[in-house]
ROVORO-803951 format. One record per residue: x, y, z negated of N, C-alpha, C in turn; residue in one letter. Coordinates in pm, 1 decimal, always signed. Atoms other than C-alpha are relative to their C-alpha. Layout:
PT; X; Y; Z; X; Y; Z; X; Y; Z; A
...
END
This chain:
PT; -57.4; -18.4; +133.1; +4470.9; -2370.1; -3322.0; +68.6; -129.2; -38.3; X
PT; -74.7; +109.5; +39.9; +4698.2; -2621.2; -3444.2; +66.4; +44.9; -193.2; X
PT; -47.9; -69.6; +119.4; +4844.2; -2682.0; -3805.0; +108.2; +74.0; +1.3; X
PT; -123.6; -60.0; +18.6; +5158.6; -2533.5; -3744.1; -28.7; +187.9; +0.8; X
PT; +35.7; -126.5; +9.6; +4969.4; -2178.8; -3657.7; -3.5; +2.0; -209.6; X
PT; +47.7; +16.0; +149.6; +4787.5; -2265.8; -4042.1; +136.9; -9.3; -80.1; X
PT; -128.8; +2.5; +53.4; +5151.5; -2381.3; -4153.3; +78.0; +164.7; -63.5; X
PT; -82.1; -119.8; -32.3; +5291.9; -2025.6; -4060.7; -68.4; +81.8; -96.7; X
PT; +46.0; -108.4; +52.7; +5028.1; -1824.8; -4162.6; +23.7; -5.3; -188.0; X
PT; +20.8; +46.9; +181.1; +5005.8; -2010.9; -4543.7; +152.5; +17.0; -43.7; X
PT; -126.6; -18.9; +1.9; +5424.6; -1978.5; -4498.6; +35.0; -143.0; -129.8; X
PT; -41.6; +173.3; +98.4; +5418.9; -2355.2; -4699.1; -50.5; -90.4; +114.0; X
PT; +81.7; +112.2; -67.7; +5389.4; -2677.8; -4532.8; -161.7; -90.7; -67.5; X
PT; +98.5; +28.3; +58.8; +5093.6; -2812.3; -4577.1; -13.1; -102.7; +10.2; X
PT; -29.1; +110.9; +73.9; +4985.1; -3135.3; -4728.7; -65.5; -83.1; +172.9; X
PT; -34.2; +65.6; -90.1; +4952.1; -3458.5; -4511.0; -166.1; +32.8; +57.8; X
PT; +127.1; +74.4; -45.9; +4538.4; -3495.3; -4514.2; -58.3; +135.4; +80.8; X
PT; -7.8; -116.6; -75.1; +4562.7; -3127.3; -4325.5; -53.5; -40.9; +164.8; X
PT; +9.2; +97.1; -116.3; +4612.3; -3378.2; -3988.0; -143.6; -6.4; +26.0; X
PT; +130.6; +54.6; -23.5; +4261.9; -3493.5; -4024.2; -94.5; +89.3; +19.3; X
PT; +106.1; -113.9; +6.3; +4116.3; -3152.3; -3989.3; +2.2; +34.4; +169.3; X
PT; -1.9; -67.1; -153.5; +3988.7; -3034.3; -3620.9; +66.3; +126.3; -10.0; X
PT; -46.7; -139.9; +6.7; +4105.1; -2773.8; -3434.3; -129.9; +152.6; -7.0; X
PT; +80.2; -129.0; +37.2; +3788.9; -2528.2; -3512.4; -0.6; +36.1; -162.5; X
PT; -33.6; +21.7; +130.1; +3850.6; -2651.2; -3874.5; +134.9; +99.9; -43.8; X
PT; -120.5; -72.9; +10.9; +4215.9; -2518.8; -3864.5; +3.1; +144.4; +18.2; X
PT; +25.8; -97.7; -40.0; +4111.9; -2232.3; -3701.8; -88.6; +93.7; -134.5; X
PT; +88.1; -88.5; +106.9; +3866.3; -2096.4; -3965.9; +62.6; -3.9; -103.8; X
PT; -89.5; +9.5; +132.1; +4105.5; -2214.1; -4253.7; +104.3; +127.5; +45.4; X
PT; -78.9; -112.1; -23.0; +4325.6; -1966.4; -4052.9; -14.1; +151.8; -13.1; X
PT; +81.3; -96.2; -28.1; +4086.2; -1689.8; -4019.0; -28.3; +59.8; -136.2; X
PT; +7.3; -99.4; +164.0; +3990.0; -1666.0; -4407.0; +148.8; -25.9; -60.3; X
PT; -136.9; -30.2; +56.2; +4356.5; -1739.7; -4509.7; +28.8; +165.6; +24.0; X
PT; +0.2; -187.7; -65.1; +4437.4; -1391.3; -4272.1; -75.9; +108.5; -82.1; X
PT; +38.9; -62.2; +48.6; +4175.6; -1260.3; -4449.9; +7.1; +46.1; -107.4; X
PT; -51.7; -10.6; +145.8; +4212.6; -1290.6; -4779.7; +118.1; +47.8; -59.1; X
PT; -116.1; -47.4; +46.4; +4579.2; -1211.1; -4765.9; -22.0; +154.1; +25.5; X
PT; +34.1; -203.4; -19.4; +4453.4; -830.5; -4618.7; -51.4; +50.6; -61.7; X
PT; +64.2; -128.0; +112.4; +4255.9; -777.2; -4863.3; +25.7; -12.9; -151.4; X
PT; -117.9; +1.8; +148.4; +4501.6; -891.3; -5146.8; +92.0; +107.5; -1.7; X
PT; -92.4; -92.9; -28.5; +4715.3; -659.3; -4970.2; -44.6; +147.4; -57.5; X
PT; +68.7; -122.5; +10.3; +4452.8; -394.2; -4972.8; -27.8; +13.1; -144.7; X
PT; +24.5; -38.0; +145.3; +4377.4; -432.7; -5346.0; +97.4; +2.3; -63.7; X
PT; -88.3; -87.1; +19.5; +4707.2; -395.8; -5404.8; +59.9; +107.4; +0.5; X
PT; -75.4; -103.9; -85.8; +4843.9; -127.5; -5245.5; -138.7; +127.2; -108.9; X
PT; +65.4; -47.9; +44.1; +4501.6; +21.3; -5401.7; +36.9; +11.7; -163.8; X
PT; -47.7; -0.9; +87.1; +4613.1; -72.5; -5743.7; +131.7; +88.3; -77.3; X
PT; -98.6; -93.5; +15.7; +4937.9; +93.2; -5707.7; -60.5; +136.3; +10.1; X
PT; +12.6; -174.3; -5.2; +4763.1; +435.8; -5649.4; -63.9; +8.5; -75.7; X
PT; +60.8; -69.2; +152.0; +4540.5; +403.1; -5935.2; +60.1; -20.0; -109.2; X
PT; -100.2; -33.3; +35.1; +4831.5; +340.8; -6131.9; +94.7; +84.2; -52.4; X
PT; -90.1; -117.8; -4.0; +4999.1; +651.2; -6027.0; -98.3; +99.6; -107.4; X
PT; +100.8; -88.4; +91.8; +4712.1; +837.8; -6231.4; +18.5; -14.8; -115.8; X
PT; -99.5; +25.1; +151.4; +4939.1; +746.6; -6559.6; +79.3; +40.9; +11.1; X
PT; -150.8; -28.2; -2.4; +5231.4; +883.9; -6455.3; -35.5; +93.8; -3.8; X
PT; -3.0; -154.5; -2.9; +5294.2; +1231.5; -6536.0; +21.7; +51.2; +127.1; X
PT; -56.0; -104.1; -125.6; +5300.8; +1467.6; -6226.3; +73.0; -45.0; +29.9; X
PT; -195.8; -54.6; -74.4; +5635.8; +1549.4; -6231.7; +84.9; -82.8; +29.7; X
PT; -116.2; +102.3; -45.1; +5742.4; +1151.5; -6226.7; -80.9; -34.8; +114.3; X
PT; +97.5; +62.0; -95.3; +5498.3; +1074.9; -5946.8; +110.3; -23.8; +115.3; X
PT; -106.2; +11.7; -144.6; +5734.2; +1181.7; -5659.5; +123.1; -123.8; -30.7; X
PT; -87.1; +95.6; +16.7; +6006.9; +958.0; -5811.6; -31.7; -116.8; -34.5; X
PT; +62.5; +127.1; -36.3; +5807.6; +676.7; -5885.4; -24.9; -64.3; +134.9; X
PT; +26.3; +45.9; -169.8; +5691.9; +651.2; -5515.9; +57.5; -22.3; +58.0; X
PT; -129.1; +19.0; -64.2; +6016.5; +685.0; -5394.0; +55.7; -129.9; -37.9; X
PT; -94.2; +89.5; +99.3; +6128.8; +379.2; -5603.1; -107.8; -94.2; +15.2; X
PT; +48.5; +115.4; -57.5; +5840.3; +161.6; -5481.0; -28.5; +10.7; +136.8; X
PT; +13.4; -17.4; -106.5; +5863.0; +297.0; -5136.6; -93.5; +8.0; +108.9; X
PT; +116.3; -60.7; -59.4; +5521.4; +489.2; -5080.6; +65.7; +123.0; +54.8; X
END
């Protein structure tokens, strides 16, 4: 693992005292970064469908279409 994997995944450079971290260090900073972004994803994506349970019916289909479910 190197920072530049950590770099990528965080999609910012990261600060200088990063250097001083091993590579099992980097590695696990990588591992719950990954993680955390899947299940930001997932409570999003979840959010949007409980959401849809405000919209009338009949705009549902055109809502979805227009956030591209």
């Amino acid at each position: 693992m190197s920072a530049r994997q950590l770099s990528d995944t965080l999609r910012a450079p990261l600060p200088a005292a990063f250097d001083q971290l091993t590579d099992p260090d980097l590695a696990e900073l990588d591992r719950l970064l990954t993680q955390a972004l899947t299940r930001r994803g997932e409570n999003l994506d979840a959010a949007i469908r409980d959401s849809l349970d405000i919209v009338a019916r009949l705009m549902r289909p055109a809502i979805k279409k227009a956030l591209g479910l």
